[in-house]
C-alpha positions as CSV (number, residue, x, y, z in Angstrom):
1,X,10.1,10.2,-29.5
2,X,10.8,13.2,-27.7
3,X,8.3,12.4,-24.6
4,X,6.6,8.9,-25.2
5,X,8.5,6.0,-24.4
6,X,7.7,2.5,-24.7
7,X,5.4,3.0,-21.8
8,X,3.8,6.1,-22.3
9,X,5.0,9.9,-21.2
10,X,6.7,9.6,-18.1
11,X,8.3,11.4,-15.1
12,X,8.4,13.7,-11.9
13,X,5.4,15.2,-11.4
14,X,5.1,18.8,-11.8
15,X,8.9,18.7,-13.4
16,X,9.2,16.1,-16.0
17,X,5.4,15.7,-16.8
18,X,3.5,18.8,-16.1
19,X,0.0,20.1,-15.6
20,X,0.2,21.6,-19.3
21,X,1.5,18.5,-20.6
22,X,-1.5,16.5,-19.3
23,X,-4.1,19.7,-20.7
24,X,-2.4,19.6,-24.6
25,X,-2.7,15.6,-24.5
26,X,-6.7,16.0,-23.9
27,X,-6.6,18.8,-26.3
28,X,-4.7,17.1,-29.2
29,X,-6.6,13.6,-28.9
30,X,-9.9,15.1,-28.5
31,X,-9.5,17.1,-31.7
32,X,-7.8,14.0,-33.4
33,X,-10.3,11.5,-33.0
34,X,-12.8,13.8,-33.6
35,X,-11.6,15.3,-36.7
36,X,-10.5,11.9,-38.1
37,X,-14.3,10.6,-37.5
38,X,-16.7,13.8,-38.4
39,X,-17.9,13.4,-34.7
40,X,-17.5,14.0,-31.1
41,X,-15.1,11.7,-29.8
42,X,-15.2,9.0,-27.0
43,X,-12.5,8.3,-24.1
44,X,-12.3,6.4,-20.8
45,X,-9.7,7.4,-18.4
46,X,-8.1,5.5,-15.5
47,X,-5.5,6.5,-12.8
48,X,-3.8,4.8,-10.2
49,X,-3.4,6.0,-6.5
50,X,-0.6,8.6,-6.7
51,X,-1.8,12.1,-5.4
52,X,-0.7,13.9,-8.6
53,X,-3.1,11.6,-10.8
54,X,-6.2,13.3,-9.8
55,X,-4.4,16.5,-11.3
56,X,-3.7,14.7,-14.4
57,X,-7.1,13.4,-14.3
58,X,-8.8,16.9,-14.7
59,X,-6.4,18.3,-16.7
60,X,-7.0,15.7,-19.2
61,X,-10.5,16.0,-18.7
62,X,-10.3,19.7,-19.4
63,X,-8.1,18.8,-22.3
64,X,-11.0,16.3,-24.1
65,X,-13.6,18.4,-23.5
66,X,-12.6,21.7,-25.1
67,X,-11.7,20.0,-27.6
68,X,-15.2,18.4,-28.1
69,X,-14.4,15.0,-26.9
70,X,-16.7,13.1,-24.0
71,X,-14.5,11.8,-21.1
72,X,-15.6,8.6,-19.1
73,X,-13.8,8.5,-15.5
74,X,-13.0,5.5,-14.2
75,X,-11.1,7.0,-11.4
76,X,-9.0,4.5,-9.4
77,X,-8.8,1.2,-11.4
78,X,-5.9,-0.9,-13.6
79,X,-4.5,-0.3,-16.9
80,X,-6.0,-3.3,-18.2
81,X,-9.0,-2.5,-17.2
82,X,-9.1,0.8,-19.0
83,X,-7.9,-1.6,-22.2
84,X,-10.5,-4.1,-21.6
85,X,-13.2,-1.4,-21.4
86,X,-12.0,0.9,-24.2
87,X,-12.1,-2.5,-26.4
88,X,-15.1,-4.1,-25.2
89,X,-17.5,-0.5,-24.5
90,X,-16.3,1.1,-28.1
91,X,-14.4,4.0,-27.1
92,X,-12.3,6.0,-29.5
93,X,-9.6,5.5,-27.2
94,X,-8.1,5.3,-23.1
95,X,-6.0,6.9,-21.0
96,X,-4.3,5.3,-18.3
97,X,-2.8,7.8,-15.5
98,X,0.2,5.9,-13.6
99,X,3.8,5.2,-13.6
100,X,3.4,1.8,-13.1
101,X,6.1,0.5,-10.1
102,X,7.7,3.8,-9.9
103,X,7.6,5.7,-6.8
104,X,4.4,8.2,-6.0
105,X,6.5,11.3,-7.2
106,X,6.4,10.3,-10.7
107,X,3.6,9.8,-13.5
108,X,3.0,8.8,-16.5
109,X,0.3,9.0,-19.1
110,X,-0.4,6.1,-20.9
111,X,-2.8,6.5,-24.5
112,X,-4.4,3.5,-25.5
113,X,-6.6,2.6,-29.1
114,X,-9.3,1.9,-29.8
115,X,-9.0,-2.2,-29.7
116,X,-6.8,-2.2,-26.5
117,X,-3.1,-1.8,-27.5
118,X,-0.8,0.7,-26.7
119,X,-1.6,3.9,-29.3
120,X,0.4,3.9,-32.7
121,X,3.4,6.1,-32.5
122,X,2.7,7.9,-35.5
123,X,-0.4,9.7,-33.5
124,X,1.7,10.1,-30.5
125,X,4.1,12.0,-32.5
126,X,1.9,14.1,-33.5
127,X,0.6,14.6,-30.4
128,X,4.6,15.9,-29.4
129,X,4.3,18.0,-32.2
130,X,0.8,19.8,-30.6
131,X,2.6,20.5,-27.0
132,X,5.8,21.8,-28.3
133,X,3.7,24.4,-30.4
134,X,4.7,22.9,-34.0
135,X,0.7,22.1,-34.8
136,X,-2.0,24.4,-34.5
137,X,-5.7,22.5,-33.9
138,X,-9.5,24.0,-33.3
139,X,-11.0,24.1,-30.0
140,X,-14.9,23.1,-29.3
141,X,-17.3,26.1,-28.6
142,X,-21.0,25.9,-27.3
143,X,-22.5,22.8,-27.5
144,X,-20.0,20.8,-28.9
145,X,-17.8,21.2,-25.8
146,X,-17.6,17.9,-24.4
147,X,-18.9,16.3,-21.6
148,X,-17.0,14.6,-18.6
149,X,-19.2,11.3,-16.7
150,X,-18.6,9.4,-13.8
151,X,-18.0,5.8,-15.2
152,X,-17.6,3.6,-12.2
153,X,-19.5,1.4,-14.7
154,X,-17.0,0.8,-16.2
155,X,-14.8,-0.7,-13.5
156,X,-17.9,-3.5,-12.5
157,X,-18.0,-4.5,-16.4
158,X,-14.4,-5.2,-15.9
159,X,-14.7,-6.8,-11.9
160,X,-17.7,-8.8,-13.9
161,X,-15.5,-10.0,-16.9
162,X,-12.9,-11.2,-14.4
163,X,-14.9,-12.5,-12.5
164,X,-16.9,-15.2,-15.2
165,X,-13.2,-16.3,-16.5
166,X,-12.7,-19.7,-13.5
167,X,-14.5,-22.2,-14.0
168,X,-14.0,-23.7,-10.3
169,X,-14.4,-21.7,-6.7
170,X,-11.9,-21.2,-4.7
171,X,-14.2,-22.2,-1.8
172,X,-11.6,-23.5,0.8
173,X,-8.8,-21.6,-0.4
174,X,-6.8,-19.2,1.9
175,X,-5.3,-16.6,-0.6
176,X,-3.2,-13.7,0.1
177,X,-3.2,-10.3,-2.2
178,X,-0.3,-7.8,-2.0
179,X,-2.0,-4.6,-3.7
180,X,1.2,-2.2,-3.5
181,X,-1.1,0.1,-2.2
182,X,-2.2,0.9,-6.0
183,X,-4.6,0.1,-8.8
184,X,-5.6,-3.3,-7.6
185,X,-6.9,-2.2,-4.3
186,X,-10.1,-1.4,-6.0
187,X,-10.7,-4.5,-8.2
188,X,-8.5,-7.4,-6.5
189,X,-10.1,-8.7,-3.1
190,X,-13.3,-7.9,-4.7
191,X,-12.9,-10.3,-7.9
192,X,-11.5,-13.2,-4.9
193,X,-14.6,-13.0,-2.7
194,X,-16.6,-13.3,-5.8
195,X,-14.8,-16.4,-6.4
196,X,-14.6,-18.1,-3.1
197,X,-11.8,-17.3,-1.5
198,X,-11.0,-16.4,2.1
199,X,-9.0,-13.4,0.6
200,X,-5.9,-12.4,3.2
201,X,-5.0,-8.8,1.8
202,X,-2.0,-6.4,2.3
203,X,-0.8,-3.1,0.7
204,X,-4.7,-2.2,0.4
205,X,-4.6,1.6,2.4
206,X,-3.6,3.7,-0.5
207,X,-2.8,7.5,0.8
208,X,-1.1,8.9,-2.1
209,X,2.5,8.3,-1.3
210,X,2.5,5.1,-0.2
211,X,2.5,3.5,-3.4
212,X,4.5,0.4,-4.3
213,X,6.8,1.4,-0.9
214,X,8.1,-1.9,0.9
215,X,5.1,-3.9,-0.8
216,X,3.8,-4.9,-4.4
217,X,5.9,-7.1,-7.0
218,X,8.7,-4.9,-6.2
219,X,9.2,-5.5,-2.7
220,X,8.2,-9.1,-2.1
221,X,10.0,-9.7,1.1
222,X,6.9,-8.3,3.7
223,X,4.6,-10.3,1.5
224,X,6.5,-14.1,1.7
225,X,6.4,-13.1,5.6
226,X,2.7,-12.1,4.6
227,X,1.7,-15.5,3.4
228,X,3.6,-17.7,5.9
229,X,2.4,-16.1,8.9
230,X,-1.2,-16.6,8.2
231,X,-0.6,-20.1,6.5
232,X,-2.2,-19.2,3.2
233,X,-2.3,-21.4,0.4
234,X,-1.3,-19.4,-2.5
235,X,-0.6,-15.2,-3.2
236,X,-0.4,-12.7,-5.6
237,X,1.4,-9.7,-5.0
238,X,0.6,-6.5,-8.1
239,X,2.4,-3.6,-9.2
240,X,1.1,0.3,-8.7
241,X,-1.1,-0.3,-11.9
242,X,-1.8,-4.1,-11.8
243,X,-0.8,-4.7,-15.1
244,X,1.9,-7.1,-13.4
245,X,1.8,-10.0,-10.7
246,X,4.3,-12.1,-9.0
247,X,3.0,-15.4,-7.4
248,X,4.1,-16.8,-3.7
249,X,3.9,-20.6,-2.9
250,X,2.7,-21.8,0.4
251,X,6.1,-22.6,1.3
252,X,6.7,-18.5,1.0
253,X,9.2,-19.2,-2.2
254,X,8.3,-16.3,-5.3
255,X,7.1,-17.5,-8.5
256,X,8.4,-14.9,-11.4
257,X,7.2,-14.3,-14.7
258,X,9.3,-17.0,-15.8
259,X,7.8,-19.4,-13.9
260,X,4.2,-18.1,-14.4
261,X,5.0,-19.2,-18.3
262,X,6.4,-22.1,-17.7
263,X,3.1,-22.9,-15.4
264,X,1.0,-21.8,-18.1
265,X,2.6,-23.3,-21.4
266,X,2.7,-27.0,-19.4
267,X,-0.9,-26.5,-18.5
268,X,-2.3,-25.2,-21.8
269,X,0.1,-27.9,-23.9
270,X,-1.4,-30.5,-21.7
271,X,-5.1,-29.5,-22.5
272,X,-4.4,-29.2,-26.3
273,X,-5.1,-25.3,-26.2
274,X,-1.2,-23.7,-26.1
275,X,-1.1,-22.2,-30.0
276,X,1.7,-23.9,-32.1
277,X,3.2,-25.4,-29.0
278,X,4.6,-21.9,-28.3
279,X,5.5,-19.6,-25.4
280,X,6.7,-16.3,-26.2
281,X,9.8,-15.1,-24.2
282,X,12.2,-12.1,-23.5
283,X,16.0,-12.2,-23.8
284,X,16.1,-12.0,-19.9
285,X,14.2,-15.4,-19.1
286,X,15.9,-17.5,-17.6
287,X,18.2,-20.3,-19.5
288,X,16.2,-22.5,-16.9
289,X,13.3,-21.6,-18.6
290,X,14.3,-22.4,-22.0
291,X,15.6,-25.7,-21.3
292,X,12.3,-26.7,-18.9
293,X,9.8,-25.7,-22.1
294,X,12.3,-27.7,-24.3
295,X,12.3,-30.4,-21.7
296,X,7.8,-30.6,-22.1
297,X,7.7,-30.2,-26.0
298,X,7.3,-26.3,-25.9
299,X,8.9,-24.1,-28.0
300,X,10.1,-20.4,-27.2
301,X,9.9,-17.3,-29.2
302,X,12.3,-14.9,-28.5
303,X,11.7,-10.9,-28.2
304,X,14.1,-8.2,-26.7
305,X,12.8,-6.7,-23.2
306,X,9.8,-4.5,-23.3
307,X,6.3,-5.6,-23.0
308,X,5.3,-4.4,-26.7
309,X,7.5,-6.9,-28.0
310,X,6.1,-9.6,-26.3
311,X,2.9,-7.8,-27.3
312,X,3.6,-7.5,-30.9
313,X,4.9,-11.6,-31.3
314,X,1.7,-12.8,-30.0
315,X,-0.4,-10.2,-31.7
316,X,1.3,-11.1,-34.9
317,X,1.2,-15.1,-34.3
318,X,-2.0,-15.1,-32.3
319,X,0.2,-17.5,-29.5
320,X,-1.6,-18.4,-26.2
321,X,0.8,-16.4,-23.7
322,X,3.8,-15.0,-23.6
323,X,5.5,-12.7,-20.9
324,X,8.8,-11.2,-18.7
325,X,10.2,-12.1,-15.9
326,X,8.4,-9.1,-14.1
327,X,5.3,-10.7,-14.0
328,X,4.0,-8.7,-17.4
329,X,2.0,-11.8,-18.9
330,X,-0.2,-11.9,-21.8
331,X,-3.2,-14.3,-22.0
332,X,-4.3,-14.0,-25.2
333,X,-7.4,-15.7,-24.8
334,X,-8.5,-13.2,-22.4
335,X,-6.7,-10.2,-22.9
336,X,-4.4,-8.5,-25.6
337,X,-1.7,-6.5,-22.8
338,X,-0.5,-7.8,-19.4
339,X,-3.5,-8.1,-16.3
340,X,-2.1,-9.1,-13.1
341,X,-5.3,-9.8,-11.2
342,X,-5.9,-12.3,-14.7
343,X,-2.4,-13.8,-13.9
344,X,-3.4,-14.6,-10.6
345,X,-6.9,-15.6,-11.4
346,X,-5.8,-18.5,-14.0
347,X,-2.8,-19.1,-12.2
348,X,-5.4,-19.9,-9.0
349,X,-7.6,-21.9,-11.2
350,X,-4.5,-24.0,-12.5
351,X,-3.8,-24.9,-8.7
352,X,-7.6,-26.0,-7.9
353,X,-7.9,-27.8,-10.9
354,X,-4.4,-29.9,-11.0
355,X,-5.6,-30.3,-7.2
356,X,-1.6,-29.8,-5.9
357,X,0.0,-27.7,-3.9
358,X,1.0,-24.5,-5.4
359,X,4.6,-25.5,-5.2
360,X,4.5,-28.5,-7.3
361,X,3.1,-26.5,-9.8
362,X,6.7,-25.4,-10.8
363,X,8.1,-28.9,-10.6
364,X,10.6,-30.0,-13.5
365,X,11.7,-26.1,-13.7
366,X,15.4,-25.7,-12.6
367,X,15.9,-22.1,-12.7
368,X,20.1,-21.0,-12.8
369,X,21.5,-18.3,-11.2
370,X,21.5,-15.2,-12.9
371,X,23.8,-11.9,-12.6
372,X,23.5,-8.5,-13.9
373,X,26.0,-5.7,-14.0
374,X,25.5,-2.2,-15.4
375,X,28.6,-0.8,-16.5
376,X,28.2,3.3,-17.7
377,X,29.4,4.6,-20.7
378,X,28.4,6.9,-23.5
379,X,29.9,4.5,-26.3
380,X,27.0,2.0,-25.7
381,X,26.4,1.6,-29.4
382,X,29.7,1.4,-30.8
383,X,30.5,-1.6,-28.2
384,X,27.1,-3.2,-29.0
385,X,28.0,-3.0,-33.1
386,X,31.6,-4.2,-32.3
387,X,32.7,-6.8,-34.0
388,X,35.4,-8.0,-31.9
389,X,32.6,-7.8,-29.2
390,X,30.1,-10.0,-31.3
391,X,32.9,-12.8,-31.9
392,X,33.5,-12.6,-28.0
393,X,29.8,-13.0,-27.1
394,X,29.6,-16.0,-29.9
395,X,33.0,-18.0,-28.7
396,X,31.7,-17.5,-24.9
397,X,28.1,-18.9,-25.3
398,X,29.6,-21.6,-27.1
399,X,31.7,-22.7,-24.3
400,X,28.6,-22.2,-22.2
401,X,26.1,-24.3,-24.3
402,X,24.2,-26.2,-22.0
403,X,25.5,-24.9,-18.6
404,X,25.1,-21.5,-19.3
405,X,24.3,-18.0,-21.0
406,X,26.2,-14.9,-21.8
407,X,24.2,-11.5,-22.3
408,X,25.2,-8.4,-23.8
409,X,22.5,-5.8,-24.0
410,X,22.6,-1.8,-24.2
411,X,19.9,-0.2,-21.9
412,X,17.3,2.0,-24.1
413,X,16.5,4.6,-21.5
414,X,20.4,5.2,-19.9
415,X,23.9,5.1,-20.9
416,X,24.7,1.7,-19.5
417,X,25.9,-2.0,-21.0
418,X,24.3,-4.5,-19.2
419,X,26.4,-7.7,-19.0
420,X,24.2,-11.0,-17.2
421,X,25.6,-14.2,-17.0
422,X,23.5,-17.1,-15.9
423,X,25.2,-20.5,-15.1
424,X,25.0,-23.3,-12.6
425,X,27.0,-21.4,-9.4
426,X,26.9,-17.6,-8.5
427,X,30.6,-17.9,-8.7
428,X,31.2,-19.2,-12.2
429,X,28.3,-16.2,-13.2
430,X,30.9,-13.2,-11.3
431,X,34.0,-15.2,-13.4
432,X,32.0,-14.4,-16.8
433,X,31.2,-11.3,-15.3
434,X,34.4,-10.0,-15.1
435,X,36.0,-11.5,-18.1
436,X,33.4,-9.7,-19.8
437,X,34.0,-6.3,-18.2
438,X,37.5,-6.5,-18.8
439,X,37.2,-7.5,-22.8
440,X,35.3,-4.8,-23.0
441,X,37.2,-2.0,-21.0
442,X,38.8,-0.4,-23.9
443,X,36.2,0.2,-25.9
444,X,34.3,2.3,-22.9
């Protein structure tokens, strides 16, 4: 794909993804859908906090509606909102304005279908195929120009959904919520009053710029402080779109995606209700993890890094939850792509109801230390098809079984090799490190 990634069309505002990208997206999607049904099309659109998303916003909205197709704007709200609404209201499809935890000078648009999952690359290339000029498609005139609506709407129906989902308040609860100045500022303290909750929050004064800077998932460091200080019981710290969520104990320790699984699998094995006995995992989690799941009864499936994989596995297997150690996490019950004001809210309910501390909640899971080194290089592929390298990566995690784990991954975006090592000191993780880098020298 010449613009889509695995998270939508992304990049610098104004240089990398342009007013005139945003205006042929509308264009193309509006006519697609509407062409495809023999009717006027039906979209919701989101965005996140960034200045340049209200320009993406209308551009879009210009986009759909000369092309016949009515826009619903949700204005500032999450990604899986807009995926929970475009599934649950009967849109055609979403779009979800935001670059997720990058900084406020980039952007992405996201295009979602019909039933909530990420749109099906076969229309996206198409839609590459409008902007660069290679399709040609009809534009709307008099009254089948479309129509653009304020849908605020649609963000209660989703505060509403989230909100029925506990079963117990959180009366009595001190809980803290790091917003990253983004997506959740609109929908997160407002879901934890409903519940109960004396709601502590930070990162909730979104300007435009100040999105996901020194706060959010990404920068948890104000947020421990943030929870210690004010002696709260529990918090939950989002990305700039919310589709993520990192957990802090009382003690002020982060709980990572990792650890949210583990938390989750135990609890859902314990009630009869975890699918197959499964959790779904990325080649990143932790050998900690692996062995603590294998430790309860629990087994893991295994997907490369990316979201969609995780996505696809459960989707395919209909398992109970699955996630990264980013804090992406899939309830499947509740939701088909990764909510982090869900994460928090089950993960919340799982504390009141085991009546613990959050900190025992991760008892029994002994997470190793874990190093990553990029090394650059144009040759990424050749090394990673290498059969010398293959037999290297095979003899080493043999010598590691049960102490440790060897890594070898090429990046998909950049020209890097990314070599992690996880094992029971930080020093015997730089040893493999090395070793590593230096087997592989020649071929770089």
């Amino acid at each position: 794909m010449k613009y889509f990634g695995t998270d939508g069309f992304r990049g610098r505002a104004n240089e990398g993804l342009c007013v005139e990208h945003a205006l042929k997206i509308g264009q193309f999607l509006g006519w697609y859908f509407g062409k495809r049904q023999g009717r006027s099309a039906k979209c919701v659109i989101g965005k996140d906090t960034r200045r340049s998303s209200y320009m993406f916003e209308y551009a879009l909205s210009a986009g759909l509606t000369s092309s016949g197709c009515d826009a619903y704007l949700m204005h500032v709200t999450t990604t899986p909102s807009v995926s929970h609404i475009t599934k649950t209201e009967k849109f055609d499809f979403g779009i979800m304005i935001t670059a997720s935890h990058n900084p406020y000078y980039d952007n992405g648009i996201k295009i979602i279908d019909r039933d909530g999952y990420k749109m099906d690359e076969e229309v996206l290339a198409l839609a590459e195929q409008y902007i660069d000029g290679e399709l040609q498609i009809e534009k709307a005139a008099s009254e089948e120009i479309g129509r653009c609506t304020d849908y605020l709407l649609g963000r209660n129906k989703y505060i509403s959904y989230l909100s029925s989902i506990p079963k117990h308040s959180l009366r009595g609860y001190k809980v803290g919520l790091d917003c990253a100045n983004g997506s959740a500022s609109t929908v997160a303290k407002t879901v934890f009053d409903i519940l109960g909750a004396d709601t502590y929050v930070m990162g909730n004064s979104p300007d435009g710029t100040n999105i996901n800077r020194d706060c959010g998932s990404t920068h948890m460091d104000n947020f421990r402080s943030f929870v210690t200080q004010h002696e709260l019981d529990m918090g939950f710290a989002f990305d700039g779109d919310a589709d993520r969520c990192l957990c802090v104990d009382e003690r002020g320790n982060i709980v990572d995606g990792d650890a949210i699984i583990y938390i989750a699998s135990n609890f859902l094995k314990e009630r009869g209700q975890l699918v197959d006995d499964t959790a779904v995992v990325t080649v990143m989690s932790n050998l900690g993890l692996f062995l603590a799941l294998k430790d309860k009864g629990i087994k893991t499936v295994t997907t490369d890094v990316g979201d969609k994989y995780v996505s696809a596995q459960i989707r395919e297997h209909d398992y109970s939850v699955g996630g990264e150690q980013s804090g992406h996490i899939i309830f499947n019950k509740y939701s088909n792509t990764g909510d982090g004001i869900l994460t928090a809210i089950i993960m919340s309910e799982i504390c009141v109801e085991k009546k613990t501390v959050f900190s025992n909640l991760t008892n029994g899971l002994n997470i190793l230390p874990q190093k990553l080194k990029n090394i650059r290089t144009e040759n990424k592929d050749s090394i990673m098809q290498d059969a010398g390298v293959l037999e290297y990566i095979e003899k080493t995690n043999s010598e590691l079984e049960g102490v440790g784990r060897l890594l070898l991954r090429k990046s998909g975006t950049e020209p890097l090799i990314r070599i992690m090592v996880e094992h029971q000191t930080l020093k015997k993780c730089d040893e493999y490190i090395a070793k590593t880098e230096e087997f592989i020298k020649p071929l770089i």
